[in-house]
N, C-alpha and C positions, 0 to 999 in steps of 0.2 A: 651314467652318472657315477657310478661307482668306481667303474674305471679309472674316469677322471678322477677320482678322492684318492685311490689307491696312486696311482700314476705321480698325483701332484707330493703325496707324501714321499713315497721313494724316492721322488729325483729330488725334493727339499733336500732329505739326509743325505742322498750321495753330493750334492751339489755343498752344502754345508761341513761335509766331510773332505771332500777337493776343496775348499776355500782353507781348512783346517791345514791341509798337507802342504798349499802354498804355502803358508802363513811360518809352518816347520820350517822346512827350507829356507826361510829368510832369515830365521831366527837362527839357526843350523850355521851358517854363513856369516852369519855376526860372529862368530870367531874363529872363521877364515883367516889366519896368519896373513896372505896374501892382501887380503881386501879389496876386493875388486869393485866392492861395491853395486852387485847386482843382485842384491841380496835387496834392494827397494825395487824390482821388476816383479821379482816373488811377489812381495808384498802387495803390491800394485796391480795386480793381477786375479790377486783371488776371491775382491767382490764379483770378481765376471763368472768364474766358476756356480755358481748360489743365482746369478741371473739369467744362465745363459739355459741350467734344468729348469727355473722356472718356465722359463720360456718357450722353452721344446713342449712344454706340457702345455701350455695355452695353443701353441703351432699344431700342434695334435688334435688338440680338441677340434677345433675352426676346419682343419685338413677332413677329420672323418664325418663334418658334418657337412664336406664337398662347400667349402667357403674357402676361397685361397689367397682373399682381400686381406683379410688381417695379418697372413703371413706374410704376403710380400711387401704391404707397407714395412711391418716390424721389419723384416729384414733390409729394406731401402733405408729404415731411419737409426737402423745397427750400423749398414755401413756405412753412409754420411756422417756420424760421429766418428767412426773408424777413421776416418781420412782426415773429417775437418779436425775434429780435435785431438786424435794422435799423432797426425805430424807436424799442426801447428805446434802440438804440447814440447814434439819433439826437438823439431827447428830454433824452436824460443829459448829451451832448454839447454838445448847445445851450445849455441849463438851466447846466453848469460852463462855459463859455467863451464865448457868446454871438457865436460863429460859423458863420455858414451852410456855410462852406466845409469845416469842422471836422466839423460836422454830419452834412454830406452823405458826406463819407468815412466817417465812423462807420455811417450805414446801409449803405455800400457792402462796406464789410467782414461785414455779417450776410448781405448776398447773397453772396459769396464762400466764408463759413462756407457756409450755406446748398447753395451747390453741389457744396461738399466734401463737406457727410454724404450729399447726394445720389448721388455716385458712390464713396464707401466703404459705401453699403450696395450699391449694384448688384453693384459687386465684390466683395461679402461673397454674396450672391445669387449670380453669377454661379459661385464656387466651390463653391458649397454645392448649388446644383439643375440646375449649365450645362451637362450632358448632352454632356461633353465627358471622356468617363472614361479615356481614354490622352492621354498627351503628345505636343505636334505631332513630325510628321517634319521631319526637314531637308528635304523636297520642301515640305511646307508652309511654313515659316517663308521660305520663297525668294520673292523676286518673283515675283508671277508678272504679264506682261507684258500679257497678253489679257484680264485683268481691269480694270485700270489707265483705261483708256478711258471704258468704259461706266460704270466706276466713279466714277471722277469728274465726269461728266455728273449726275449724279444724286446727289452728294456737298456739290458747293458749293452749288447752292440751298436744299436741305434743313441744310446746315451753317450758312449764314447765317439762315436763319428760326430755325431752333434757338436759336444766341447772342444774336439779337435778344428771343426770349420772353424765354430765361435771365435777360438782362442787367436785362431791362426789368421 
């Protein structure tokens, strides 16, 4: 349980933190001499970052407790938004404005979609089966300081391989 409290807060801020650094970039890009206009891909992108840590922390939870139903639905219902509504977003998009830049944000927002139904069903899952029948103690919700370490050894590379699949 702590784990999990610990777990879900780290990848909140790193995920919040990547949504933040999309969000630069877009902004960054707004005075782009050029204008390419893929400065709305940025933008369009970086609610996924903020869903996609949520999510790995529910996919974790369900994983260690040898349950692999919730994960591979979320992931079956990640990528059918991936497909249906990023390249519908994309095709429509192209087809009404005949821009790539337009385009490409428009499928980026189905991956975004996409990672959202992914972690509001985990956490529809996780209330409904998480084997978590009392509420934390205040000893739980507390840092705990000897977790922290080992914890994030083993956090950031599987955090980044994560947002990479997600993203990609």
């Amino acid at each position: 349980r702590r784990i999990f409290l610990l777990s879900f807060k780290v990848l909140l801020i790193i995920g919040v933190i990547g949504a933040f650094i999309f969000c630069a970039i877009a902004v960054f890009l707004l005075f782009d001499k050029n204008d390419s206009g893929f400065r709305y891909s940025f933008a369009a992108i970086s609610p996924a970052a903020v869903f996609c840590c949520i999510a790995s922390v529910y996919r974790g939870y369900f994983e260690g407790k040898k349950n692999m139903i919730p994960t591979a639905v979320s992931n079956v219902i990640e990528a059918l938004a991936k497909l249906i509504l990023g390249l519908t977003g994309a095709i429509v998009t192209m087809k009404l404005t005949d821009n790539p830049a337009l385009a490409s944000a428009a499928a980026l927002i189905g991956i975004a979609i996409g990672t959202w139904g992914s972690a509001i069903y985990l956490k529809h899952c996780f209330k409904k089966y998480g084997n978590m029948p009392t509420p934390f103690s205040k000893d739980e919700k507390r840092f705990d300081k000897s977790l922290f370490a080992p914890f994030m050894a083993l956090l950031i590379p599987v955090a980044i391989s994560s947002l990479s699949v997600g993203v990609t």
